[in-house]
C-alpha positions as CSV (number, residue, x, y, z in Angstrom):
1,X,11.8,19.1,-2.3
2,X,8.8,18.8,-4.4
3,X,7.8,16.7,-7.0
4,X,4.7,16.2,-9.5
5,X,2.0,13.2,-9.3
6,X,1.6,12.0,-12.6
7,X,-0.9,9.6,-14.4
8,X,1.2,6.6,-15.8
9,X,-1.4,3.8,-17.2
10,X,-4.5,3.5,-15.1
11,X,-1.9,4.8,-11.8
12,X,-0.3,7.0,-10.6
13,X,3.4,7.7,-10.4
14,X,5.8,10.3,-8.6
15,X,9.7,10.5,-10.4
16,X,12.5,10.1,-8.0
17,X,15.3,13.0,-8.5
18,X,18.7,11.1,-9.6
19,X,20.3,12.6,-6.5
20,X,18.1,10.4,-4.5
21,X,18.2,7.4,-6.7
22,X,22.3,7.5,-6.4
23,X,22.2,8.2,-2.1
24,X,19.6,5.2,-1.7
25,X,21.1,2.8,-4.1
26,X,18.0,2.5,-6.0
27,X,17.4,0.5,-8.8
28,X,14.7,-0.2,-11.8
29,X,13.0,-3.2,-10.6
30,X,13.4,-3.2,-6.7
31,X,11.0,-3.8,-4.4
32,X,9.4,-1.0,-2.4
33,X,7.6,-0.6,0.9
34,X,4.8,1.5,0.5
35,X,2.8,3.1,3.8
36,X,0.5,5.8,5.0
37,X,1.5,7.2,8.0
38,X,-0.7,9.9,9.3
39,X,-0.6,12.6,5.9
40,X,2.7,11.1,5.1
41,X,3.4,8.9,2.1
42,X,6.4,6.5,3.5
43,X,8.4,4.5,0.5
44,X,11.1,2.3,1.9
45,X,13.1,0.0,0.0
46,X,12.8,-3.6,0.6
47,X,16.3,-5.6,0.7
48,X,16.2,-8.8,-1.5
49,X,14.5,-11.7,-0.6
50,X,17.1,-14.3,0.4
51,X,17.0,-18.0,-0.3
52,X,16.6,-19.6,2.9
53,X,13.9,-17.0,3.7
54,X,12.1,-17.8,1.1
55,X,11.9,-21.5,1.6
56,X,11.5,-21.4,5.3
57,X,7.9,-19.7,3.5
58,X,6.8,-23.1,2.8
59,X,4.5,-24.9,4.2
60,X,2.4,-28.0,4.0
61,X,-0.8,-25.3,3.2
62,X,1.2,-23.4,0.2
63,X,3.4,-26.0,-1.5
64,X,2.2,-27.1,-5.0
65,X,2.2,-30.8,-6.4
66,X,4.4,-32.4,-8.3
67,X,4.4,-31.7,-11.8
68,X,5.1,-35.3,-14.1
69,X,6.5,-33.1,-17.7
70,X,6.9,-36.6,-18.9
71,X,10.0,-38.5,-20.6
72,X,13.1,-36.5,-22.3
73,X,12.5,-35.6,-25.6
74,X,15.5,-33.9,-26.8
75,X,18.9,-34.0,-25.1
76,X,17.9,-33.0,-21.8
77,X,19.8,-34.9,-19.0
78,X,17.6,-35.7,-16.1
């Protein structure tokens, strides 16, 4: 199969045939592995981040501090 490298913005972008997208489940929006192996271009898609993956990614180093938005000023419930 070929396909054509195009200029999209200040990129570059390739189109993925519809027969691909429907075999590999792909979607608008998912994250993508991208690698150079040897004169190969490698695109892999990345399975969704889960929750408990995520948070086990935080650590004493990376975690922000609190945040005081002050008192309710509508009908928020806190």
């Amino acid at each position: 199969m070929e396909a054509v490298i195009e200029k999209w913005g200040n990129g570059l972008g390739i189109k993925i045939p519809n027969f691909l997208i429907r075999e590999l489940k792909l979607k608008d929006g998912i994250s993508v592995k991208i690698r150079d192996v040897g004169q190969e271009i490698r695109i892999q898609p990345q399975p969704k981040k889960q929750l408990i993956a995520m948070l086990d990614g935080i650590t004493e180093a990376n975690i922000h501090e609190f945040v005081d938005t002050g008192t309710p000023v509508g009908n928020e419930i806190w």
